[in-house]
Every structure is written in structure tokens, then in C-alpha cells.
C-alpha positions as CSV (number, residue, x, y, z in Angstrom):
1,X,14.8,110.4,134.7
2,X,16.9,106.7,134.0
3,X,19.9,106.1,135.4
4,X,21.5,103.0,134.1
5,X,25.1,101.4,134.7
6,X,26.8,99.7,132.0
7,X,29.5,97.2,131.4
8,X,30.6,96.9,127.4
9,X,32.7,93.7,126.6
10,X,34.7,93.3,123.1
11,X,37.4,95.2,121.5
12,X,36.7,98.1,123.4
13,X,40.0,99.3,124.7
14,X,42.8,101.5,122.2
15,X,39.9,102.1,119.8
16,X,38.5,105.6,121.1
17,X,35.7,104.3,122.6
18,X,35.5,106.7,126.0
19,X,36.1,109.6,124.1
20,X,33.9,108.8,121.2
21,X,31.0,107.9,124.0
22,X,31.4,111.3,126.0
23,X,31.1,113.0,122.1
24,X,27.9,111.1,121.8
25,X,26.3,111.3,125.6
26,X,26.6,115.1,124.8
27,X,25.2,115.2,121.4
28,X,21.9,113.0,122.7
29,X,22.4,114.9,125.8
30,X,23.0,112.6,128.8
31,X,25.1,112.9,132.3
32,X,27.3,110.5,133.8
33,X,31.0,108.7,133.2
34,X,32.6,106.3,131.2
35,X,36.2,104.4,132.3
36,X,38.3,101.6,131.0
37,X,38.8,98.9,133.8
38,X,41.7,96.5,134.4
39,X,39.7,93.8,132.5
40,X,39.9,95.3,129.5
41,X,36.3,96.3,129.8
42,X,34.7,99.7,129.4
43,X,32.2,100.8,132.2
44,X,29.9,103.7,132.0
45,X,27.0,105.4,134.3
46,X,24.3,107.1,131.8
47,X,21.3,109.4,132.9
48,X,18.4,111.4,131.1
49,X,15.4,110.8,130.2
50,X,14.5,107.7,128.9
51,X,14.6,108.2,125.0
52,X,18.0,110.0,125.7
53,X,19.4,106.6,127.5
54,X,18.3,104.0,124.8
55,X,19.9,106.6,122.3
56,X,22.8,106.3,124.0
57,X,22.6,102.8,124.9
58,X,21.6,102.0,121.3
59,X,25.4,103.5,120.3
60,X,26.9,101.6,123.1
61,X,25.9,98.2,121.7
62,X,27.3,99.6,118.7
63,X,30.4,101.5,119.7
64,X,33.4,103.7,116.9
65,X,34.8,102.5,113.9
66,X,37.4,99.9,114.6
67,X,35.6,98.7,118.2
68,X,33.7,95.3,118.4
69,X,31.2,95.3,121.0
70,X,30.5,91.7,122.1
71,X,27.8,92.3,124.8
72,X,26.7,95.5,126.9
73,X,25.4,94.9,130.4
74,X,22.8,97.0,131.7
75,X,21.8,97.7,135.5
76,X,19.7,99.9,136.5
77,X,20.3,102.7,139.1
78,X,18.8,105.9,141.1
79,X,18.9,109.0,139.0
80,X,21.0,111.0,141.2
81,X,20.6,114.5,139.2
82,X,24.4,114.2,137.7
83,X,25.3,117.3,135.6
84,X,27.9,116.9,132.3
85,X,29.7,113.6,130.6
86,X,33.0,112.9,132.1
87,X,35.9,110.3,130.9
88,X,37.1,109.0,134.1
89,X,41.1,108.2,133.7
């Protein structure tokens, strides 16, 4: 399993992006959160297997209609068995 936390920066914020993401982590089937933060930033934690991540990292990058993603920083991080894909208010 790949845990990975993620900072996305753009126009990220108003467009659906949380709720759009936590659509997608459970279509590719992934665990974890997704929040906006005060910096008008969108941070997530992702886990699955490896192919599920990218998937899911590979839509981050990308992010809804009407978003523009500008750069997505990933860190890695200890798998820690998370179950579900939460938005985090």
C-alpha cells in the first residue's frame, strides 16, 4: 500500500474540487481526506495500492471542469490502513 499527502495550488477553491475528488478516490477506489485550507489551497491524504494512487494523483494534477491546477505537491507517508474517502469541512 502508498500513502501519499498532497498539496494542490491554482484555482482550486468554489469550483467542486473536494467533492469532485472524494467522487473519484471512490470510483479508483482509494482511502483518505481532502480539505480546503485558509490559503486557498486544497490538501488531501490518498492511500491504495500504487496504480490506484497515480490514478488518483493523475486526476489531481488535473482537477473538474472550471478548476486550474497550477502544481500538486506530493509527500509521501505511512500507509496507515485508512478505510472510506472523506471531505473534511
Amino acid at each position: 500500500m502508498r500513502r501519499v499527502h498532497v498539496i494542490v495550488r491554482g484555482e482550486v477553491q468554489g469550483v467542486g474540487y473536494r467533492y469532485t475528488a472524494r467522487l473519484i478516490a471512490r470510483e479508483v477506489g482509494v482511502s483518505g481526506w481532502v480539505r480546503n485550507r485558509r490559503d486557498g489551497t486544497v490538501e488531501a491524504e490518498v492511500e491504495g495500492t500504487p496504480a490506484q494512487v497515480d490514478e488518483m494523483l493523475a486526476w489531481m494534477a488535473e482537477g473538474p471542469p472550471g478548476s486550474r491546477v497550477e502544481s500538486a505537491s506530493v509527500t509521501e507517508q505511512h500507509p496507515d490502513g485508512g478505510v472510506g474517502f472523506r471531505v473534511v469541512e
